[in-house]
C-alpha positions as CSV (number, residue, x, y, z in Angstrom):
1,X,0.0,0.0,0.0
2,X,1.6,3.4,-1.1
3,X,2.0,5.9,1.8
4,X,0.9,8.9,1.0
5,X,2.0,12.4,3.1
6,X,1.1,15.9,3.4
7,X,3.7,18.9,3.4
8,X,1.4,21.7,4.2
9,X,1.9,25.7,4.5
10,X,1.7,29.2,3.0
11,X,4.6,28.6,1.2
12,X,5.0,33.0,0.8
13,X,7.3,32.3,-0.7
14,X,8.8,28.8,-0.7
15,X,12.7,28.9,0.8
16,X,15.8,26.5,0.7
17,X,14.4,25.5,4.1
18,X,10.8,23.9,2.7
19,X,13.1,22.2,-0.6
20,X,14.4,20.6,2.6
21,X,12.0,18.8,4.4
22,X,9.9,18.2,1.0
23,X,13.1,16.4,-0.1
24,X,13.5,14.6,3.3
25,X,9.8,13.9,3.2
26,X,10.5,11.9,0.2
27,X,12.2,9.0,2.3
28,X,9.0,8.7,4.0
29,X,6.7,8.5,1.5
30,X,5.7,7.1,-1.5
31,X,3.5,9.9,-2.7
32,X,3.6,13.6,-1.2
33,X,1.1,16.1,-1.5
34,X,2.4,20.2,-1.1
35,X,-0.6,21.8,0.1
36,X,-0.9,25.3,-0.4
37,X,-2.7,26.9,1.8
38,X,-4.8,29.8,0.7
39,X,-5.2,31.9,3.9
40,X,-6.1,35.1,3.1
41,X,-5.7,36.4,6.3
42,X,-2.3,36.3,6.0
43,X,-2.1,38.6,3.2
44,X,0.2,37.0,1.1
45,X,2.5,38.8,-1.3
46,X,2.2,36.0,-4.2
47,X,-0.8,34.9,-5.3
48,X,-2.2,31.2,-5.7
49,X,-1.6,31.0,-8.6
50,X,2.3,32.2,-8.2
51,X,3.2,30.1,-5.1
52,X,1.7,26.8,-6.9
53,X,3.6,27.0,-9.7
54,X,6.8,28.0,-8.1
55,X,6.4,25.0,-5.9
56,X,5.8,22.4,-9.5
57,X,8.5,24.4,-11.2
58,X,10.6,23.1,-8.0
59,X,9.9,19.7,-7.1
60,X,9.5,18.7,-11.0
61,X,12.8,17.7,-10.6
62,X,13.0,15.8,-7.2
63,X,10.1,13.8,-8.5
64,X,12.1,13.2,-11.6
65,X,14.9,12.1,-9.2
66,X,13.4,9.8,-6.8
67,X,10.3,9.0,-8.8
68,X,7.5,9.5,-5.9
69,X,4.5,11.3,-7.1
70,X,4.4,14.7,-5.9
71,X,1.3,16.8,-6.0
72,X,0.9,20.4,-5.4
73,X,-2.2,21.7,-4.4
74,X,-4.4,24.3,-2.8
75,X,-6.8,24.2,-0.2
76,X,-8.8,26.3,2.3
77,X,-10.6,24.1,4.1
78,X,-9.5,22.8,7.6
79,X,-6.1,20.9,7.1
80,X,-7.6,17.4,8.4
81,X,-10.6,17.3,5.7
82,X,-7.7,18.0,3.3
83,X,-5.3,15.2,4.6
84,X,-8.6,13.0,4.1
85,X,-9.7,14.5,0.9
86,X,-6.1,13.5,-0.8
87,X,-6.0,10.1,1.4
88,X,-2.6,11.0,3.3
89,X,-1.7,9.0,6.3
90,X,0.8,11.3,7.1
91,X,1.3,15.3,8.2
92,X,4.7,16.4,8.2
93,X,5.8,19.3,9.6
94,X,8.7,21.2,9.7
95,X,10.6,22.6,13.1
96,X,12.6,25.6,13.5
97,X,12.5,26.3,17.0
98,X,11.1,25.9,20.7
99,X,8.3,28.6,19.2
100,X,7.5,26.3,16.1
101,X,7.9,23.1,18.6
102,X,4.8,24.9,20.6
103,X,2.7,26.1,18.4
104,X,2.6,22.8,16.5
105,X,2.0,20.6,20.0
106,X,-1.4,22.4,20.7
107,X,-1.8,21.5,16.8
108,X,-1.4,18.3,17.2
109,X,-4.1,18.2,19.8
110,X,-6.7,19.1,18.2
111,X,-5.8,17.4,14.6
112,X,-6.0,14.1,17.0
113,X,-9.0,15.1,18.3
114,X,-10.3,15.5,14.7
115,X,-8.6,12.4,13.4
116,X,-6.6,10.3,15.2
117,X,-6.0,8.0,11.9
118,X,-3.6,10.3,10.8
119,X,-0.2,10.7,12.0
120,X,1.9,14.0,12.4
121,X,5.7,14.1,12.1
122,X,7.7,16.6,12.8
123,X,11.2,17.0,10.7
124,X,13.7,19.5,12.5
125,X,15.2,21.7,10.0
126,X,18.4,21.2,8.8
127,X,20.7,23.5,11.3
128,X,21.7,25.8,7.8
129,X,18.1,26.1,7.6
130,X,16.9,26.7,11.2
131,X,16.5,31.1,10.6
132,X,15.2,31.1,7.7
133,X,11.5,32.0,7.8
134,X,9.8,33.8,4.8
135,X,8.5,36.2,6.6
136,X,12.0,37.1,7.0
137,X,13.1,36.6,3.1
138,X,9.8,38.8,2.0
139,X,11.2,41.9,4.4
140,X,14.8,41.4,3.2
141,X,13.9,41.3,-0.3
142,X,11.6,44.3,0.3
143,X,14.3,46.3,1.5
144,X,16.8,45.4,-1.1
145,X,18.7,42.8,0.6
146,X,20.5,39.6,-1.2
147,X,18.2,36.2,-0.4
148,X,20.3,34.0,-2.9
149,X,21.0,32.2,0.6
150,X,17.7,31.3,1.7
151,X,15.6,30.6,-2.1
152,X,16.6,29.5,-5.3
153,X,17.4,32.1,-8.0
154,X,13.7,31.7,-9.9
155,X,12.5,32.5,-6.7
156,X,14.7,35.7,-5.7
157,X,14.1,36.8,-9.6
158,X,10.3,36.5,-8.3
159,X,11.3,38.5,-5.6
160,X,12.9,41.2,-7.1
161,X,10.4,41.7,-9.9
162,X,7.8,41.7,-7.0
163,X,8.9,44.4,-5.2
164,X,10.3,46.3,-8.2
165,X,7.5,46.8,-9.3
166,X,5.9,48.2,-5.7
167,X,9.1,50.6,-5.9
168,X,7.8,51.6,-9.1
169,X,4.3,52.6,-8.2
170,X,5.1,53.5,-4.8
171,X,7.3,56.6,-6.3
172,X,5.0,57.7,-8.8
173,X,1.7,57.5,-6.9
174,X,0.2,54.7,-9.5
175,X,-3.3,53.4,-8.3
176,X,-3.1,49.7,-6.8
């Protein structure tokens, strides 16, 4: 019976750190769904549309590689209808630090609660990856800083086009 896994998040954008655990994920599992979350109250800077394809554009490759099936997906609804709606066994988490490690143990709680079928696992990030949050990358890149260390260049070329193009209409007062 294949195993299948879920590798959820915002993914605003997606970072050397999440190519990480999706490619550890990989050992796991025979098939891995990304699911992109949609949350608009975060206020993402990249669409759906953008951080879907950037994910496909990236793990093309690594399925290529280790031939498990990997899906990338949205979704909106609460994360354990959409572990059962793609039939994953698995929900696997990344962990920076103590503040991730708490958050995600009240999760965990309440996913049971919800359904105790399927199992959460936590993957600690790799120590080289352990800062780098994309809340983080998005402000760097915002204020002109190099983020070749922490995304891959199609996603830094994103980056810089994105805010570009804010510097653009921020200096001569274009409508949004």
């Amino acid at each position: 019976m294949a195993r299948t896994g879920l590798y959820p998040g915002t993914f605003d954008p997606v970072t050397v750190g999440h190519l990480d655990i999706i490619r550890r994920s990989l050992r796991l599992v025979d098939r891995l769904v990304i699911g992109v979350a949609i949350n608009r109250d975060k206020g993402p800077l990249f669409s759906l549309e953008e951080r879907v394809t950037m994910l496909e554009e990236m793990v093309r490759p690594l399925a290529r590689k280790t031939g498990c099936a990997i899906e990338v997906r949205p979704f909106e609804n609460l994360l354990m209808h959409f572990a059962e709606d793609v039939d994953a066994q698995l929900i696997i988490r990344g962990l920076r630090a103590v503040s991730d490690f708490e958050y995600e143990f009240q999760m965990v709680g309440m996913n049971r609660a919800l359904n105790a079928q399927i199992e959460m696992v936590f993957l600690m990030a790799d120590a080289e990856h352990q800062a780098i949050a994309s809340r983080l990358v998005k402000e760097i890149a915002r204020l002109g800083g190099d983020v070749s260390k922490f995304v891959t260049p199609e996603v830094s070329e994103r980056l810089r086009q994105k805010f570009n193009h804010r510097a653009v209409r921020e200096t001569v007062k274009l409508p949004e």
